[in-house]
C-alpha positions in Angstrom: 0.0 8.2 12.6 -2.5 5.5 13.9 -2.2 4.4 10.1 1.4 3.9 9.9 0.7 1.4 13.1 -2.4 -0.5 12.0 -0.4 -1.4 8.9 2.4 -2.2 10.5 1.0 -4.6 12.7 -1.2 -6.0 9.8 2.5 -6.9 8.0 3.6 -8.3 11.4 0.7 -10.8 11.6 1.1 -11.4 7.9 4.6 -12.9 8.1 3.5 -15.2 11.4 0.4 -15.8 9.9 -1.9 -14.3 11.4 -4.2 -13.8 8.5 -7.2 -13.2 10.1 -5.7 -10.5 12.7 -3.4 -9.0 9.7 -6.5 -8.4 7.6 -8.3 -6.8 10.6 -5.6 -3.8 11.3 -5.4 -3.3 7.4 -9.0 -2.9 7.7 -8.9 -0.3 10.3 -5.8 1.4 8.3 -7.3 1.4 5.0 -10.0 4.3 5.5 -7.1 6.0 7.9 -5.4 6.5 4.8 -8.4 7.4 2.6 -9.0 9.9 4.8 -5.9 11.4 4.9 -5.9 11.5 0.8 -9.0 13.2 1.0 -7.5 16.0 3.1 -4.1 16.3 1.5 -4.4 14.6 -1.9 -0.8 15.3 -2.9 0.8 15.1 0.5 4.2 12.7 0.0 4.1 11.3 3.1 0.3 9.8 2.7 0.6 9.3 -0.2 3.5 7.3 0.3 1.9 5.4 3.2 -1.4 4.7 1.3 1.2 2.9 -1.0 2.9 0.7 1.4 -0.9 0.0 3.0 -2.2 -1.0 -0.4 0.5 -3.1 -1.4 1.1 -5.0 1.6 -2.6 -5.8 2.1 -2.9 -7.1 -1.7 -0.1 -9.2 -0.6 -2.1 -10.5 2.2 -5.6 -10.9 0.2 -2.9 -12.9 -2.0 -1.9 -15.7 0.5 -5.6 -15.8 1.6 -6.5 -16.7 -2.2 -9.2 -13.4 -3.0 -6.6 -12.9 -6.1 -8.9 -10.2 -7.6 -9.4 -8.1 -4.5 -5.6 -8.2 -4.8 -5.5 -6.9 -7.9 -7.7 -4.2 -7.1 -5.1 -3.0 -4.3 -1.9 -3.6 -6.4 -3.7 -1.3 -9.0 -4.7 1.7 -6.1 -0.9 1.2 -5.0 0.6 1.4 -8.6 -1.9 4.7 -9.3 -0.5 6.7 -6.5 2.9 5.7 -7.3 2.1 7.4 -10.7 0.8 9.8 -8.9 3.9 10.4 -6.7 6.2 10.5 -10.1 4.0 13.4 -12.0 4.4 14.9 -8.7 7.7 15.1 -7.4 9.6 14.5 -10.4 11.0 11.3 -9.2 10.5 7.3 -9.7 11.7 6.1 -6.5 8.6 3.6 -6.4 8.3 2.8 -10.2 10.4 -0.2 -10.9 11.5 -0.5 -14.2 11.2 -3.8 -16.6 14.9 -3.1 -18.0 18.3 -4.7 -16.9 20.6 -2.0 -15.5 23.2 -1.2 -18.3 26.6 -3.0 -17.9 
C-alpha cells in the first residue's frame, strides 16, 4: 500500500510544514490511487483511501494559496464519497448540515 504511505507522509510534512516535501509524496500517491480506481472502481478500501488522499492534499494546496486546485480535490473527494454511499448503503463520510436532534 505504497499509497497509503506517500500520503501519509505528505499529511506529516503538512502539519510541520513542509509544504514543498508534503506536496511531493501527494504527488507520487495521487496516480497510485488513480491507478488503483482504475482497476477496482468500487473497491471500499481505495476508494476510501483516494478519499483521504484527495482531501488531505486540497487541504495542503489550501495553505499554499492555489484555492482552485483545492477545490478541484475537495470536489474528486466529495464524488467518491457519493460514490461510497450508493455503494454500500452507508454515509459514514457524508457529513450532514443538520444539528443532531435533542
Amino acid at each position: 500500500m505504497m499509497s497509503v504511505l506517500q500520503t501519509q507522509l505528505g499529511i506529516a510534512y503538512h502539519l510541520a510544514g513542509e509544504y514543498d516535501k508534503s506536496k511531493e509524496d501527494f504527488e507520487k500517491s495521487i496516480p497510485i490511487n488513480a491507478r488503483l480506481l482504475d482497476e477496482e472502481p468500487e473497491n471500499f478500501l481505495y476508494m476510501g483511501g483516494a478519499v483521504v488522499t484527495f482531501t488531505e492534499y486540497s487541504k495542503l494546496l489550501t495553505s499554499l494559496g492555489q484555492k482552485e486546485d483545492a477545490k478541484e480535490y475537495a470536489a474528486k473527494a466529495d464524488e467518491l464519497k457519493e460514490m461510497i454511499t450508493k455503494i454500500y448503503g452507508f454515509d459514514e463520510f457524508v457529513k450532514k448540515d443538520e444539528e443532531p436532534e435533542k
